[in-house]
C-alpha positions in Angstrom: 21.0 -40.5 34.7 21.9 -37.7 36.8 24.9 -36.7 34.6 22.6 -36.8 31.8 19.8 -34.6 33.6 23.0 -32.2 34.8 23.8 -31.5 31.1 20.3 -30.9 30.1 19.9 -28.4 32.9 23.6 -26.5 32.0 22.0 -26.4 28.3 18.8 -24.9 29.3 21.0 -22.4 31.9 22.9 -22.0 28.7 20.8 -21.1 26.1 18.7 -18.9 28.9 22.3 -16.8 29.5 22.6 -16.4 25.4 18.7 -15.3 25.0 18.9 -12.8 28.0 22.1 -11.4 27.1 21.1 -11.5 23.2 18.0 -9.4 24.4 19.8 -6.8 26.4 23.0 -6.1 23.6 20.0 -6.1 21.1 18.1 -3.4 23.0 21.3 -1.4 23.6 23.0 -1.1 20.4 20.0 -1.9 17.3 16.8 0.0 16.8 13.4 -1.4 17.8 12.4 -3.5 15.2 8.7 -3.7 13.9 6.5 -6.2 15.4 3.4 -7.1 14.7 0.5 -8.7 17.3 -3.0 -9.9 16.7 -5.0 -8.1 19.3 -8.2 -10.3 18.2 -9.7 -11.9 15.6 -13.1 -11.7 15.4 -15.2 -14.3 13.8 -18.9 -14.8 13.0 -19.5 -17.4 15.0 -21.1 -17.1 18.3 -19.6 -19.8 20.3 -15.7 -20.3 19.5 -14.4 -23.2 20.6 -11.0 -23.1 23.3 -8.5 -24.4 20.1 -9.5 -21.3 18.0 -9.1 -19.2 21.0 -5.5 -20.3 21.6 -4.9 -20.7 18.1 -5.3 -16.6 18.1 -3.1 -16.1 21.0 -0.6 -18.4 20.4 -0.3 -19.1 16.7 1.1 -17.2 14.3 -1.5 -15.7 12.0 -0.7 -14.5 8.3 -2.0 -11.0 7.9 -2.5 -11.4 4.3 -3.5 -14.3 2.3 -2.7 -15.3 -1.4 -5.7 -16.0 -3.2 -5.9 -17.3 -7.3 -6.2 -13.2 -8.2 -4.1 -11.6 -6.0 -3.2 -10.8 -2.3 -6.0 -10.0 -0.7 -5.9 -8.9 4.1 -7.4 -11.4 6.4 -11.0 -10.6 6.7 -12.1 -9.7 11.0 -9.1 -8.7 12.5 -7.3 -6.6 14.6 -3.6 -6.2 15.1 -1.3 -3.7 16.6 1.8 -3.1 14.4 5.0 -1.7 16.6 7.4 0.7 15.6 5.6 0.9 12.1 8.8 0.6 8.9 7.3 3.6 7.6 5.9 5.8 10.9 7.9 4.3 13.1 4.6 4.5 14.7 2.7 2.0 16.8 -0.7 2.0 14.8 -3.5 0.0 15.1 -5.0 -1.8 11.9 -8.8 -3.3 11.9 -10.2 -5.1 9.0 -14.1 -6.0 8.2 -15.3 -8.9 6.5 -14.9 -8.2 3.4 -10.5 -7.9 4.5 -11.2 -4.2 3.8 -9.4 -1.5 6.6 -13.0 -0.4 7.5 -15.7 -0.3 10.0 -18.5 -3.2 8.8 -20.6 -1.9 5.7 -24.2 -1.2 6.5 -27.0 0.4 4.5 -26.2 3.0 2.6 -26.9 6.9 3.8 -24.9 8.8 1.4 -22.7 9.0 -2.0 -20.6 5.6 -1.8 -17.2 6.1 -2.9 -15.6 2.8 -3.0 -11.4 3.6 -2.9 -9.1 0.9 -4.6 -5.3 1.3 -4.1 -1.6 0.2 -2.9 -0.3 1.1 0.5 -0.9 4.6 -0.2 -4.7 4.4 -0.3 -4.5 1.3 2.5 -2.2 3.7 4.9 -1.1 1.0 7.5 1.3 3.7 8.9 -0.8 6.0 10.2 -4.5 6.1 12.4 -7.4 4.9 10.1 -8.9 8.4 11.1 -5.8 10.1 9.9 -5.7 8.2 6.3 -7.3 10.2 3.4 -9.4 7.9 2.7 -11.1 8.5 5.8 -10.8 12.3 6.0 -12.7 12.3 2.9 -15.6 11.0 4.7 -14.5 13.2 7.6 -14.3 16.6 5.7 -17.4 16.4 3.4 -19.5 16.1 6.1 -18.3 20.0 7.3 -17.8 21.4 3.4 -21.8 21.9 3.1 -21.5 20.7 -0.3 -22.9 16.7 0.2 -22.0 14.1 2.2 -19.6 11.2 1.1 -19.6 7.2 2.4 -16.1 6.7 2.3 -15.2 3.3 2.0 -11.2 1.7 1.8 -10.4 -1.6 -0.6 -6.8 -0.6 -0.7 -3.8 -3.5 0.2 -0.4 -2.8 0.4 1.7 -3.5 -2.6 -1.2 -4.6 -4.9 -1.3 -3.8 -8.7 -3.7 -2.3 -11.1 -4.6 -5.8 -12.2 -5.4 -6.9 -8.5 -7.3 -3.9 -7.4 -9.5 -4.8 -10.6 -10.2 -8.0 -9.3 -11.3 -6.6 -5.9 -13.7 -4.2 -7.4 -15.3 -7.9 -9.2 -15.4 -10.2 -6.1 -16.0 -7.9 -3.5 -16.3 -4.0 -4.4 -19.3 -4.1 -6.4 -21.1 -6.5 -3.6 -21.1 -2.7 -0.9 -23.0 -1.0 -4.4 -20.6 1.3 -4.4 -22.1 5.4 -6.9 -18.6 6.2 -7.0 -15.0 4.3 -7.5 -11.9 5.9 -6.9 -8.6 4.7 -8.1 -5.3 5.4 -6.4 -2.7 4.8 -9.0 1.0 4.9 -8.0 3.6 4.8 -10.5 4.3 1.2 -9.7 0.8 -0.3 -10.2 2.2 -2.1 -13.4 3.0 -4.9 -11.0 3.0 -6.0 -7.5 5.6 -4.7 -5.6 7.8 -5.9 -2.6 5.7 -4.5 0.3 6.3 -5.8 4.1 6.7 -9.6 5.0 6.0 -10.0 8.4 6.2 -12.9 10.4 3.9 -13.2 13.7 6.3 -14.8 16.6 3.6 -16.8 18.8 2.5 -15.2 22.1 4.8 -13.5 24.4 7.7 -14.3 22.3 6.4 -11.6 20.3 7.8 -9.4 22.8 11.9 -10.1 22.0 13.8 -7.7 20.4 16.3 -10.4 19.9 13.9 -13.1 18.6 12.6 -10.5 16.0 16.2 -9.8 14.3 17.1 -13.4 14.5 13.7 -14.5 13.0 14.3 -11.8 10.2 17.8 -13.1 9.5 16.6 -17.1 9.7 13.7 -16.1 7.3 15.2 -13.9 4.5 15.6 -16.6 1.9 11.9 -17.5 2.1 11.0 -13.8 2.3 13.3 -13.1 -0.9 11.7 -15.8 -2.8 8.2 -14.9 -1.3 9.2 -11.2 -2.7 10.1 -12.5 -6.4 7.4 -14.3 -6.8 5.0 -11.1 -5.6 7.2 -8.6 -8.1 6.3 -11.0 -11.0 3.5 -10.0 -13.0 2.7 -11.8 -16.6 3.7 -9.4 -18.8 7.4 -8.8 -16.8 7.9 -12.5 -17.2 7.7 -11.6 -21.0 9.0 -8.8 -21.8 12.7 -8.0 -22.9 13.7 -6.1 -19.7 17.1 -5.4 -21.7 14.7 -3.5 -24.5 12.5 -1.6 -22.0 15.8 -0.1 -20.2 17.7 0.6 -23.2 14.3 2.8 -24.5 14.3 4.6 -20.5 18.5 4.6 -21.3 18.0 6.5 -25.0 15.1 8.5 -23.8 15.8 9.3 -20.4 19.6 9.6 -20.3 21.0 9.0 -17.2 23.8 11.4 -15.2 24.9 12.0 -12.1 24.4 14.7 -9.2 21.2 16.4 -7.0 18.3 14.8 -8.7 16.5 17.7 -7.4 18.5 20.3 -9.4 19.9 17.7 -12.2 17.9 16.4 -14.5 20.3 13.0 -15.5 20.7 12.8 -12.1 17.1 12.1 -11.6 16.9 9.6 -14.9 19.5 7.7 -13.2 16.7 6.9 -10.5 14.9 6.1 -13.2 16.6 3.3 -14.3 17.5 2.3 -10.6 14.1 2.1 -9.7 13.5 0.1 -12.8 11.7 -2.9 -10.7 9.1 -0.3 -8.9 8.5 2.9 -10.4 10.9 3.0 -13.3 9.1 0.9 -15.5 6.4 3.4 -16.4 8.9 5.6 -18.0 8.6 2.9 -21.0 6.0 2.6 -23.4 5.3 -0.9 -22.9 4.3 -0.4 -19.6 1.4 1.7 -21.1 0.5 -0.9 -23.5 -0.1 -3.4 -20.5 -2.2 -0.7 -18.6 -4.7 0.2 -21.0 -6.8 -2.8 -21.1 -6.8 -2.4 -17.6 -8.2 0.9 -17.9 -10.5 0.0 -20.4 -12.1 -3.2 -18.3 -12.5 -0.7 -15.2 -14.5 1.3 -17.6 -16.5 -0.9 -18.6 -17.0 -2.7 -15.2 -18.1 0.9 -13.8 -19.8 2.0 -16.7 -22.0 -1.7 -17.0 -22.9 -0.9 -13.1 -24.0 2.6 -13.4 -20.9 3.8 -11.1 -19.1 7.3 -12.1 -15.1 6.3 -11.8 -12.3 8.3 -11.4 -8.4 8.1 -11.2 -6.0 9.6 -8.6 -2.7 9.5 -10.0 0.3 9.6 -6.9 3.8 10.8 -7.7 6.8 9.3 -6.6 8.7 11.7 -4.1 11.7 12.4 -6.3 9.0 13.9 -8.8 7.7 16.5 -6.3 11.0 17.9 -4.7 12.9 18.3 -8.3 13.3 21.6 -9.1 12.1 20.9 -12.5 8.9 18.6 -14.1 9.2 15.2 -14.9 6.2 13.6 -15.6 6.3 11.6 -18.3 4.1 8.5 -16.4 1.5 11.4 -15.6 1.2 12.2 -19.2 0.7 9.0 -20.2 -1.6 8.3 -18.3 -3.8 11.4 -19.2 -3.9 10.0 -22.6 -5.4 6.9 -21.7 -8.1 8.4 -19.4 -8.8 11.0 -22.0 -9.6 8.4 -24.6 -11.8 6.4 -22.0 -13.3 9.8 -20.6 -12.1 9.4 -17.0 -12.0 12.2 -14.9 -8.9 11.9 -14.0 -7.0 14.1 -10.9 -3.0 14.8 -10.9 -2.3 15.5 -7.6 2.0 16.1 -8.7 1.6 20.1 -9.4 -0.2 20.8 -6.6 2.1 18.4 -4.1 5.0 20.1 -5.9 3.3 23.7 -5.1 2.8 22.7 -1.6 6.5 21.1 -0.9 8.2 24.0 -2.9 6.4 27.0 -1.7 5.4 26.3 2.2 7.8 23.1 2.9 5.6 21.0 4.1 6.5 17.5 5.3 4.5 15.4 2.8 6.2 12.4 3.0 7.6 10.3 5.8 11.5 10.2 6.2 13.2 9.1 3.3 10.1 7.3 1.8 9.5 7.5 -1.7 5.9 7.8 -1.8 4.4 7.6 1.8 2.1 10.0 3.3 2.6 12.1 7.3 -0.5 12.8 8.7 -0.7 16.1 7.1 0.1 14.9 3.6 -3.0 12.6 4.0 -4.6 15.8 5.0 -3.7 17.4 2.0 -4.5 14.7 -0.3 -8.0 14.5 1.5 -8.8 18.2 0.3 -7.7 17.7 -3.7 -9.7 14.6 -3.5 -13.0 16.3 -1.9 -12.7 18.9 -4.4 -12.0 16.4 -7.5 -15.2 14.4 -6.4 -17.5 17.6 -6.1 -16.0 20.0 -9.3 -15.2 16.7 -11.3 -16.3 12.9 -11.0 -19.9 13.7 -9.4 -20.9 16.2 -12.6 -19.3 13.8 -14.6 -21.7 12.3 -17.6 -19.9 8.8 -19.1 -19.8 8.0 -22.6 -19.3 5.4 -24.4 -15.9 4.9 -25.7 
């Protein structure tokens, strides 16, 4: 018995020696990886019992949620996100219950704008105040020209198709006079975005435990990410078709794809499974009824909509215009009269002209703080000089 309790203890002296060490090498020779922890989660309820309470602190908690329509962020709660994959930021992220990253819903005071988007309109990596969605709020309320209830629906990595189903379950409930749409160039379909798995209580803590969680948990997360990328209408199309149209169209080369125009195609074609994909024509055909239902949604509930289109970053620092997605899009709006705002010539004047750190690092389409700023403004002024004098017609 003693033997046995001997090797037990050597074990537990054992595996303490691997963790600390693990810990310290980790610390000293990787960068800090990004954790996540619930701060609270706060629930309707006025008496929770002590399980939920240490199911909060000690559980972990899935920050999104699948749902039959899409992904959709757990409603009433609060967690701090660590050395953020985009900001490298520690930022803070509060939902309401609706799941929306915004203070509770009261009665309405001013114009409603309702905001539906990706990551770019939800803007996990930065302050909630610091997000355009919120500076639109912020900024109207010193322009003199009307006051604007900002409100944010977006969720990281969601599609045109998904941000239509928010608007029906939940987006019309806050009776919203205004809808604005953040399209990316991906919207076609879902995208990858950021799995994140919540290590329970203070184990949340280890630098170690974080990468060997990540490495024990890729296959699930790779599956988790294949089955978010698929959308209907990937599953059947001919992908070899759609590329060889971007290959004959959009011929691909090598070099600077800011000065080199092949070299920038080539992107193209990289990015097929994100971005690329709207340099085909199918992709159009998929997004037009989508379009058209948001339309008609808006149109049926007396709300004035409007479309923000966002460039990828390769768009704004080439030396030269590509925007073929932009165009097409324009078509579409124009035959649904939809105001419709292009943010690309004015980003491009903006990086080109004063050098201004739009985007974050290497990101392809993620906003600094003063990016967010500047969006803000070509919003405001697209809300007052377009979508609020707007009169709808019937298409």
């Amino acid at each position: 018995m003693k033997k046995v309790l001997k090797n037990i203890l050597l074990f537990v002296c054992a595996c303490c020696f691997a963790f600390i060490l693990g810990e310290i090498l980790t610390r000293v020779f990787l960068p800090a990886p990004l954790m996540v922890s619930i701060k609270s989660i706060h629930s309707a309820k006025k008496n929770i019992s002590l399980t939920e309470k240490l199911k909060t602190q000690y559980l972990p908690v899935k920050i999104f949620k699948n749902t039959p329509t899409g992904t959709r962020l757990q409603p009433n709660v609060e967690l701090v996100i660590e050395n953020h994959i985009v900001s490298r930021r520690t930022i803070t992220v509060k939902t309401n219950s609706l799941g929306y990253r915004n203070p509770e819903i009261g009665p309405k005071t001013d114009t409603r704008v309702l905001f539906l988007g990706d990551s770019i309109t939800f803007a996990d990596y930065v302050d909630e105040e610091e997000s355009f969605v919120r500076l639109v709020d912020t900024l109207s309320r010193k322009s003199g020209q009307g006051s604007f209830e900002t409100i944010n629906a977006g969720i990281g990595a969601i599609s045109l198709k998904n941000e239509l189903a928010i608007l029906n379950e939940t987006g019309l409930s806050v009776d919203p006079d205004i809808v604005i749409v953040g399209f990316y160039l991906n919207d076609h379909a879902n995208s990858p975005g950021v799995y994140i798995f919540k290590l329970p209580g203070p184990l949340a803590k280890s630098w170690f435990l974080q990468y060997v969680t990540k490495a024990l948990t890729t296959p699930l997360r790779n599956t988790q990410i294949k089955r978010r990328q698929v959308d209907d209408y990937l599953d059947r199309m001919d992908r070899k078709a759609w590329r060889a149209q971007i290959v004959k169209n959009f011929p691909p080369g090598e070099g600077d794809y800011r000065t080199n125009k092949g070299a920038f195609n080539a992107l193209i074609i990289k990015f097929f499974r994100d971005f690329g994909a709207v340099w085909a024509d199918g992709a159009w055909d998929y997004l037009f009824p989508l379009f058209s239902e948001l339309k008609k949604i808006t149109e049926n509930n007396d709300i004035k909509l409007g479309i923000v289109v966002f460039p990828v970053r390769y768009q704004v620092e080439a030396e030269f215009v590509h925007d073929y997605p932009q165009q097409r899009v324009k078509q579409i709006v124009a035959q649904l009269n939809i105001p419709i705002l292009d943010v690309l010539p004015s980003l491009r004047a903006e990086y080109h002209d004063n050098q201004a750190e739009l985007y974050y690092y290497e990101d392809q389409c993620h906003y600094t703080p003063y990016g967010n700023r500047v969006l803000a403004e070509y919003i405001l002024d697209f809300l007052y000089e377009k979508v609020l004098v707007h009169t709808q017609q019937t298409s």
